[in-house]
C-alpha positions as CSV (number, residue, x, y, z in Angstrom):
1,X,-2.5,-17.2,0.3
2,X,-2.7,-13.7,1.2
3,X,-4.9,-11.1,-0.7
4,X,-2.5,-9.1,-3.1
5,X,-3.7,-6.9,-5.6
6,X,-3.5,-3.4,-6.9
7,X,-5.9,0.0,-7.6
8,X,-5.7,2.9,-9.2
9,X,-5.5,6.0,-7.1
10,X,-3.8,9.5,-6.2
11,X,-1.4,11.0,-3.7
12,X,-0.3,14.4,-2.5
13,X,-2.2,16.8,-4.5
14,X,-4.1,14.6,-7.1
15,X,-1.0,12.6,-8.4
16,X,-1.7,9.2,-10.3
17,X,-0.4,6.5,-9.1
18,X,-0.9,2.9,-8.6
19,X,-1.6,1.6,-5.1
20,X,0.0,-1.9,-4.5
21,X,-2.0,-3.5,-1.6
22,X,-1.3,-6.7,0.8
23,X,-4.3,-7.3,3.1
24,X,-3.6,-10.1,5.7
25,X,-6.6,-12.4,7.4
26,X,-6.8,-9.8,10.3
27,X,-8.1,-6.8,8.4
28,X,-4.9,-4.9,7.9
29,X,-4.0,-3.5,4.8
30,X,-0.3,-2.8,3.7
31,X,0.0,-0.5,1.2
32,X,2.3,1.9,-1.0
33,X,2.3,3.4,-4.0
34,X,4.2,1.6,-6.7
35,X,7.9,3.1,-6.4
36,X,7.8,4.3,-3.3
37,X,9.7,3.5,-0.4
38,X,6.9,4.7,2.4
39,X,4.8,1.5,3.5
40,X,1.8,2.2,5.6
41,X,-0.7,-0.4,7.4
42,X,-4.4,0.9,7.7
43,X,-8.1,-0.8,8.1
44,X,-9.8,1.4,5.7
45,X,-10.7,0.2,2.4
46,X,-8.3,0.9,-0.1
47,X,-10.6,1.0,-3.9
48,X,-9.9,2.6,-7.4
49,X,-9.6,6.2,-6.6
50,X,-8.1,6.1,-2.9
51,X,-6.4,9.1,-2.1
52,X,-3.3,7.6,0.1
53,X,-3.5,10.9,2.3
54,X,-6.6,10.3,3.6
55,X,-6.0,6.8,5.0
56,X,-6.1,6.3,8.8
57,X,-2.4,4.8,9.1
58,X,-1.8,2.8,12.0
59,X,2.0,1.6,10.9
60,X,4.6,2.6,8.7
61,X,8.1,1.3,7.4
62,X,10.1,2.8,4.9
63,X,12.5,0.0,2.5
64,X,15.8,1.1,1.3
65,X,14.1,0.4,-2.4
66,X,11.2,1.6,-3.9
67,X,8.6,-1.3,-4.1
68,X,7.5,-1.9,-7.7
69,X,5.2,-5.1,-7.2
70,X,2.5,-6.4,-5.1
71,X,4.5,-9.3,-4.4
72,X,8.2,-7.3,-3.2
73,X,5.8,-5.5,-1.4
74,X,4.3,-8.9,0.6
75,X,8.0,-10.1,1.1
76,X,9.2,-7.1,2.5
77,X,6.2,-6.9,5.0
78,X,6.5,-10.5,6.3
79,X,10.2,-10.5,6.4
């Protein structure tokens, strides 16, 4: 099963948010804030108190919906 799970943390200009996170075998981490409809892939850590603008993005996709779960967030990634 892949590694799903979610931290606490900030964008833009110390906004709270929750950061839903889908790391695969390889290392890569898919993230987005909860809501949003920007996902980005990175290989830096993503802990309680990541700021999502100072991730080293390496891919992105954006979903017609804001993603509101760790697991909508996983399906839209593999689909």
């Amino acid at each position: 099963m892949a590694n799903l799970y979610e931290v606490d943390g900030f964008y833009g200009t110390r906004n709270r948010g929750t950061i839903l996170v889908y790391e695969t075998y390889s290392g890569k981490r898919w993230y987005c804030v909860e809501g949003s409809c920007n996902i980005n892939c990175t290989y830096d850590e993503i802990t309680d108190g990541t700021n999502v603008e100072t991730l080293s993005d390496i891919d992105t996709m954006t979903s017609r919906n804001g993603i509101e779960s760790v697991r909508e967030l996983y399906d839209y990634v593999i689909s």
